[in-house]
N, C-alpha and C positions, 0 to 999 in steps of 0.2 A: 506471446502474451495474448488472451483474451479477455477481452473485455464482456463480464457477465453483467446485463442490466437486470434490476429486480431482487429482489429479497433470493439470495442463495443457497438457503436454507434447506431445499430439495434434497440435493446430492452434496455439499459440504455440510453436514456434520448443522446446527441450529442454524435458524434463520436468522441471518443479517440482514437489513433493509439498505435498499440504495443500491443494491448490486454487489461484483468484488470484479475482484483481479483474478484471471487463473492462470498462473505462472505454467508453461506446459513444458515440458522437458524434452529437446531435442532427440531425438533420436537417427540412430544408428543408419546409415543407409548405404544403398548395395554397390551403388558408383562412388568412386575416389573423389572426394571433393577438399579441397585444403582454402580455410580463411586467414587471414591475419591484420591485426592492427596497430597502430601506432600514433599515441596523442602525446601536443605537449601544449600545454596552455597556462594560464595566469596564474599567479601565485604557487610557481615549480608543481603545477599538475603534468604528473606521468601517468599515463597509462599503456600496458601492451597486452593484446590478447588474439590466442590460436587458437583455430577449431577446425581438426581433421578429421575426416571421416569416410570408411569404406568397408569393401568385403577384407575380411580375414581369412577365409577361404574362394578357393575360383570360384564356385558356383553360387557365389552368395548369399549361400542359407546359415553362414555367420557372417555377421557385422558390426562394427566398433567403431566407438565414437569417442576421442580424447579434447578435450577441450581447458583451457586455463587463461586469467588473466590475473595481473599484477596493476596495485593502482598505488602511487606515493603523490602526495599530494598538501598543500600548502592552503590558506586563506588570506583573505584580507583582513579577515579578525587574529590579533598578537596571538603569539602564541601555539594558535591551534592547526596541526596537523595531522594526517591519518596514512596510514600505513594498510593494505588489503588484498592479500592473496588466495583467488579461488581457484579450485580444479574440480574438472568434473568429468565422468569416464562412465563409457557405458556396455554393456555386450547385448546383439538383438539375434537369436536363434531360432531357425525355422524347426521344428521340430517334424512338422508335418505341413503338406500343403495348405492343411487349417489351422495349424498350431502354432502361434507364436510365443514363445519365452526372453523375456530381457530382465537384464538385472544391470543396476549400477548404482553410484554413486556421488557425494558433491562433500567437499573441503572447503569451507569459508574459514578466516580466520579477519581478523580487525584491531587494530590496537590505533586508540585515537586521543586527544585532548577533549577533557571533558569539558564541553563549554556548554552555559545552562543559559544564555540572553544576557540582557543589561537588565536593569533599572527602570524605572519609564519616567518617576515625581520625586521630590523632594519634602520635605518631611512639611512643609505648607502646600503640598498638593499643586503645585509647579509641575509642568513637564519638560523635565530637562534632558534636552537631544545629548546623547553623549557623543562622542567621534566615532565614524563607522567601525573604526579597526579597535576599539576600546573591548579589553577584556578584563576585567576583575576578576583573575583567578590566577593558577600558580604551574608551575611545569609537574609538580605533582597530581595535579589533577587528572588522572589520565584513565583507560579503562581499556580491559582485553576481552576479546569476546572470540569464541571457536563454535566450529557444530561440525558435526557428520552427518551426514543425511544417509540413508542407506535404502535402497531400495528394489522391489522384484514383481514381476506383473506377468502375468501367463492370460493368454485370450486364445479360445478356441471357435471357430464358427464353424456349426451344425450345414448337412447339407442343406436345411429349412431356411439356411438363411439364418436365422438366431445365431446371437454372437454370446458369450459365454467370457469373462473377465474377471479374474479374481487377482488383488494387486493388495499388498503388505509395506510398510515402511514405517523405519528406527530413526526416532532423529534425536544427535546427543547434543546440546548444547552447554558451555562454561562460560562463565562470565563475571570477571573480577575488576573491581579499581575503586575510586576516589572520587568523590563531584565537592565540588565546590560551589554553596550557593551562599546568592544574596541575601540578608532574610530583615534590612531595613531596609528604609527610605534614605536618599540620600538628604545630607545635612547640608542647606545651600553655602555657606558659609566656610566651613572647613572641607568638605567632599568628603567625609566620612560614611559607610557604614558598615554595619554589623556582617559578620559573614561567619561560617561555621559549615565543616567539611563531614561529609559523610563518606564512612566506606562501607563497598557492599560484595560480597560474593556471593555465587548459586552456582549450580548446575540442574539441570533438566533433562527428564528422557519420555520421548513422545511415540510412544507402539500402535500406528495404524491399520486395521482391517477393513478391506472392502470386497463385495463380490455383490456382482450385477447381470442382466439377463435383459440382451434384446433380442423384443420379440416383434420381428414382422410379419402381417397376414392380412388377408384380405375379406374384408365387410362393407358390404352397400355397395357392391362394387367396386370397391378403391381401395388403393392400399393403405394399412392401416400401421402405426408403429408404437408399441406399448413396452416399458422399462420396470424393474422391479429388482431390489437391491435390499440387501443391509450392510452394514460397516458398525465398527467395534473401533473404539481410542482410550488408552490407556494413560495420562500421565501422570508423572510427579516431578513434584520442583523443591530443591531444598536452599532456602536463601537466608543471608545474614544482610543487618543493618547496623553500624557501629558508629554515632554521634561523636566529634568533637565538643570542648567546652567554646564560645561563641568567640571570635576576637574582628579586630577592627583592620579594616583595608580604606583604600580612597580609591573613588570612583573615577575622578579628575586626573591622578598621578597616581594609576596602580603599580603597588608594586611586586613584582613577580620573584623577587629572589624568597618574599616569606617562608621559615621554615614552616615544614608540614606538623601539624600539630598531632596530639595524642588521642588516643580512640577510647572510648568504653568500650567495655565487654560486650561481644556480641551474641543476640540471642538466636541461633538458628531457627529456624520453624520448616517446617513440614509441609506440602498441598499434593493433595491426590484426587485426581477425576476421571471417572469412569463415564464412558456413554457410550449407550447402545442404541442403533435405530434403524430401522423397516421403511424406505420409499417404493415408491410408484408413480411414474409418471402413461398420460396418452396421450398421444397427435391423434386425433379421432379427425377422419375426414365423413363425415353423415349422410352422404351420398349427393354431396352438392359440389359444386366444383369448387366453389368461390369460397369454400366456407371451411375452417378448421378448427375443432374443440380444444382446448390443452385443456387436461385436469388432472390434478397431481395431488398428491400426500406426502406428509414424514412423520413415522410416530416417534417418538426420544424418549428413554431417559436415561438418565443423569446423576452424578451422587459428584458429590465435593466433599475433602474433608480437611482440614487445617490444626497443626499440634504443633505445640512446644518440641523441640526436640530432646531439648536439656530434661523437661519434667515429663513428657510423653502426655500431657494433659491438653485434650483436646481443646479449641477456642472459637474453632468455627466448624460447623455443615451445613451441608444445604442438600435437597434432593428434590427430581422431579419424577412422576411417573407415571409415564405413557401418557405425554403429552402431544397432541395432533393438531399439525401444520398443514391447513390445506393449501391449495393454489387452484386459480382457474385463469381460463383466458381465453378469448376469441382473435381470430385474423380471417378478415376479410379481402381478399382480393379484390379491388374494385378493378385493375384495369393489369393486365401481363406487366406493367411497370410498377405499380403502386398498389400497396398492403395494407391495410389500417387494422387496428389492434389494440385490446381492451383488456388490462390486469388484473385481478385481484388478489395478492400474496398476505398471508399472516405471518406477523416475525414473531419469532421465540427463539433468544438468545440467552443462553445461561453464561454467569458472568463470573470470574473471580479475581476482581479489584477487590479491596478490602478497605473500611471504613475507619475514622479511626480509634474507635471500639476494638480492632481487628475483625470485625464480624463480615463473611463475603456480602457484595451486593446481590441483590433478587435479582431471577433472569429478565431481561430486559423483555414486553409486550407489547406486540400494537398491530398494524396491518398496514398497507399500500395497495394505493389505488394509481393506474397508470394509464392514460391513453397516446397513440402517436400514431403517424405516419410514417410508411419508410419505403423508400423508392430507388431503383436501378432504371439508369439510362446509360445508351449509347455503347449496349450491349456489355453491361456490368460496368463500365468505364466510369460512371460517375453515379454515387450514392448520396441520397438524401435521409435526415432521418429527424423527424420533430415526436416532441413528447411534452406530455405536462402530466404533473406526479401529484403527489399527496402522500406523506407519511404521518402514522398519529403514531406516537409508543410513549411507553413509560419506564421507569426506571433504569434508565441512562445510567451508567457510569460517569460520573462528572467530577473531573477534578478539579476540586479545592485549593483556591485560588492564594500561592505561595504557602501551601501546605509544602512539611516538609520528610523525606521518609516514601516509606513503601506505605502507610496506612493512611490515604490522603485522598479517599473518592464518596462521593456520596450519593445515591438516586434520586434522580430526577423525577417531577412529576409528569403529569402527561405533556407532551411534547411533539408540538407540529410543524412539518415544515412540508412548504409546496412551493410550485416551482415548474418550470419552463425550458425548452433547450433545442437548441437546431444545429445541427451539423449538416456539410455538405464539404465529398472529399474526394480525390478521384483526378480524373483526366480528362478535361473536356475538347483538346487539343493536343496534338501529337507534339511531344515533347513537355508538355506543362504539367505541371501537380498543384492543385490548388487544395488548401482547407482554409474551413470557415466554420465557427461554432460560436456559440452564443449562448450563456446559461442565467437563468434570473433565479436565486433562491432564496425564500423568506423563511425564518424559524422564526418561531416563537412556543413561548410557558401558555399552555390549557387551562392549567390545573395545577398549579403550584402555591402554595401556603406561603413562600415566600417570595415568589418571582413572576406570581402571574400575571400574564401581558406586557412583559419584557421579552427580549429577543434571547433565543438560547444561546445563537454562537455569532453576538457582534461581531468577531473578528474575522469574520467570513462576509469577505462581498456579496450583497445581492447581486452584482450586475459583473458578467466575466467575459471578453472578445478574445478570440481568437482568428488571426486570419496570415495566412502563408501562404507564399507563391515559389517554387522552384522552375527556373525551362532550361531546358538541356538541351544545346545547338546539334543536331542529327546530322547535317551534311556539310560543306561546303568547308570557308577557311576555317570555320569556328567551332566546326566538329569535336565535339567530349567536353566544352567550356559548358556548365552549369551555372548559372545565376538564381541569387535566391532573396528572399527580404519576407518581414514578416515583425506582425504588431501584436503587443500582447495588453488588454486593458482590462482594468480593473477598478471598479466601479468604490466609494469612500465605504471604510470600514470602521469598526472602532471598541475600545474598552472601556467600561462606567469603576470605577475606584472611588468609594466614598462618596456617591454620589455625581462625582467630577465624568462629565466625559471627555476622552482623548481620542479624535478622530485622527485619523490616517484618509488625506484627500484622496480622492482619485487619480489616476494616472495612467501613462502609457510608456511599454519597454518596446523600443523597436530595436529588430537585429537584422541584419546580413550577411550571408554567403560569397565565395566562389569558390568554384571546383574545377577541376577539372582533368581526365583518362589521358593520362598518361601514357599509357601499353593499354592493347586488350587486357589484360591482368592488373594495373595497378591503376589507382586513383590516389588523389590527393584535394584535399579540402580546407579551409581557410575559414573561418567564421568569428565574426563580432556580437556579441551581445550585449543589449541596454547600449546603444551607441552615444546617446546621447547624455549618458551617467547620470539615471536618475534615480536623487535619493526618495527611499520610500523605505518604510518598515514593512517587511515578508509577514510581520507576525505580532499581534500586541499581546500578548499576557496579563501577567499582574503589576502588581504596585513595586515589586523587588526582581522582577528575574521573567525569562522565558519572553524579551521583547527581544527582536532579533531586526537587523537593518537586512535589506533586500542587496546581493549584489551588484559590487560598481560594473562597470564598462569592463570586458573582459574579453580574451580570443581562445581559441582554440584550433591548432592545425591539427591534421588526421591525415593519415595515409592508410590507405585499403589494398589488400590483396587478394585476390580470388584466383585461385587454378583448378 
């Protein structure tokens, strides 16, 4: 996994602000190496998973990579469990000393209990805590979801040094079931309310193209490293939504045997989106030591379209064209340990939430501004890293709050959030792993006709700690014993309903380890979380549904294999 900070927009496809995740796909390698694992923890969580990998021939200019896990697993909310088998396999081919070929693959599949939150008020705007493990829904509520990922990437590098990458990938997604949601308030009196079950099927197929070009050379005397690419994505999504007539449950004494009720006719619909687009990035060193330019682009565009499927009558489109995302950035070296560094990203994100007109949202606009430090000591052993940001954009996707259905978002107006953050993580001591981070973030409405100078996303702490300590005895009796402990806080959050606010205090989860190496090859591990079972809600929603309790006190053992 890496962690991308900054508007992503470059080289994934429109800019997203805030950064992303770039999940990166193992690969295939030339020595024999075999992992395995095995959990078992609260609420009948299993999980096991293998990941082998070596040459398939002696000289290993073929290599292959098999991997899979299996996850069954239980809650502390009635009812809900989940089922989740992935495989994933790869082949990596020399073709030539500079040529590399690999192709593979990934199998998810999911089938799980649909559970949508609790409740949060009563129909006098009371907030009534229901019991952690409360769920108002039905063993019908349930939902399956599959994909195939499929994929192939060929990289050549020139004797110049220039590296040459052209990479393609199919991804099929299905996805069928049942939700059951809340859609009153409860009645304080009887514990009544309204509920009414939706069923939904789709499937999806997503065709990516990329091909990139790095180029390195030398200017000002230093070396110089300049990237330039386009990429091509195809999808389309065909999905249904089929409403029951509304009927009555209790929130107090659910009952779970209800039959599943009757569907309307369902109206398939159509979405298709095309986007094409042209980057370029430079690390420009100017002839200074201490000093590095990033300057970058992405031009996009875009086309969305949305039909009936029954009548073929179209109901939405949208299109952008040749729209230009710059980037800039400076990093200064002040000292061989410490960087300091200054952003500027534009986001332009094209959206296809649907309103409930059915008409898509407008691509989300705005820009980001970033500054930080970020430091190596003790010869990479220990990393520092602070920032403070700024995001302004506008037309957010926002969902409508106990909307019900797929047509249930609407754009936001201008929308800022800034913000603070420190980490520090690393090894300051033979045997120990310390982290430590701290993030403070403020949103708020700019520019909103109906919300402005309100917070955008109360349910999001301004104020977040983290901090963890592992050390791991090296010599003597207590040699392979691991000890571990670690706090997680979070500063009061909350929801406005009616005017009413519903905070969620502040709090703190603290958890603990032990481990300990068994064999050179095997480990074993032990861990509690939230030890002190504190209740708190992970998440406030609306007035009917999507409020969720944080979990109780909970363990997990793990055994590890490495050969």
């Amino acid at each position: 996994i890496e962690i991308m900070r900054g508007p992503a927009g470059l080289f994934h496809s429109a800019g997203d602000p805030g950064g992303s995740i770039n999940l990166v796909r193992k690969r295939a390698l030339g020595r024999f190496q075999a992992k395995g694992a095995l959990q078992y923890g609260s609420w009948e969580n299993y999980l096991a998973e293998v990941d082998v990998t070596g040459p398939i021939l002696e000289d290993g200019r073929l290599r292959g990579r098999l991997a899979g896990s299996y996850q069954n697993k239980e809650s502390f909310v009635d009812l809900y469990e989940q089922e989740k088998p992935t495989v994933y396999g790869t082949l990596e081919a020399d073709l030539t000393e500079s040529t590399t070929f690999s192709i593979g693959g990934i199998y998810f599949e999911q089938d799980k209990h649909q559970f949508q939150g609790l409740p949060l008020v009563d129909t006098d705007g009371r907030w009534i805590r229901l019991s952690r493990d409360t769920n108002i829904g039905a063993p019908w509520s349930r939902g399956h979801e599959d994909s195939t990922d499929l994929f192939a990437e060929l990289e050549h590098v020139f004797d110049n040094r220039m590296a040459l990458k052209v990479s393609g990938r199919q991804v099929d997604r299905a996805r069928r079931g049942i939700v059951n949601y809340v859609v009153s308030a409860i009645d304080p009196v009887t514990g009544d309310v309204d509920a009414q079950a939706w069923k939904f099927d789709g499937y999806s197929k997503d065709t990516v193209l990329d091909a990139n070009l790095s180029i390195p050379m030398r200017l000002f005397g230093q070396r110089q490293q300049f990237l330039v690419g386009t990429d091509y994505t195809y999808s389309e999504e065909v999905s249904s939504w089929a409403s029951s007539a509304r009927f009555t449950m209790n929130a107090f004494d659910p009952d779970h045997d209800i039959a599943e009720p009757a569907f309307s006719d369902a109206s398939p619909s159509l979405q298709e989106t095309w986007q094409k687009g042209a980057y370029a990035q430079g690390n420009i060193k100017p002839g200074i030591d201490w000093l590095t330019l990033v300057l970058g682009g992405r031009m996009t565009w875009w086309d969305y379209t949305r039909e009936d499927k029954r009548t073929g009558v179209r109901t939405s489109e949208n299109e952008v064209d040749a729209e230009f995302t710059p980037k800039a950035g400076l990093v200064f070296d002040l000292t061989p340990e410490i960087s300091a560094y200054g952003s500027y990203s534009a986001i332009f994100e094209p959206q296809t939430s649907l309103d409930p007109s059915g008409k898509v949202i407008k691509p989300r606009e705005g820009e980001q501004f970033e500054v930080g430090l970020k430091g190596e000591f003790l010869d990479g052993q220990l990393l520092v890293h602070m920032a403070a940001f700024q995001i302004e954009d506008r037309n957010r996707a926002t969902f409508i709050e106990d909307c019900v259905g797929n047509l249930c978002y609407e754009a936001a107006g201008l929308v800022r959030a800034r913000g603070f953050e420190a980490e520090l993580s690393g090894s300051p001591l033979p045997g120990l792993q310390l982290f430590a981070g701290y993030a403070f973030t403020e949103t708020e409405y700019i520019d909103d006709p109906d919300n402005e100078g309100d917070s955008y996303a109360p349910y999001l702490p301004k104020h977040m700690f983290n901090l963890s300590g592992l050390y791991t005895f090296e010599d003597g009796d207590l040699d392979g014993l691991s000890l571990g402990a670690g706090v997680r806080g979070r500063g009061a959050y909350f929801n406005t309903i009616a005017d009413n606010r519903y905070t969620q205090d502040a709090f703190a989860l603290f958890d603990a380890r032990i481990g300990y190496a068994l064999t050179e090859n095997l480990s074993a591990q032990f861990a509690v979380n939230n030890i002190f079972d504190e209740e708190y809600y992970e998440r406030l929603g609306g007035s009917t549904r999507n409020n969720y309790w944080g979990e109780p006190r909970n363990f997990m053992l793990t055994m590890r294999g490495t050969w």
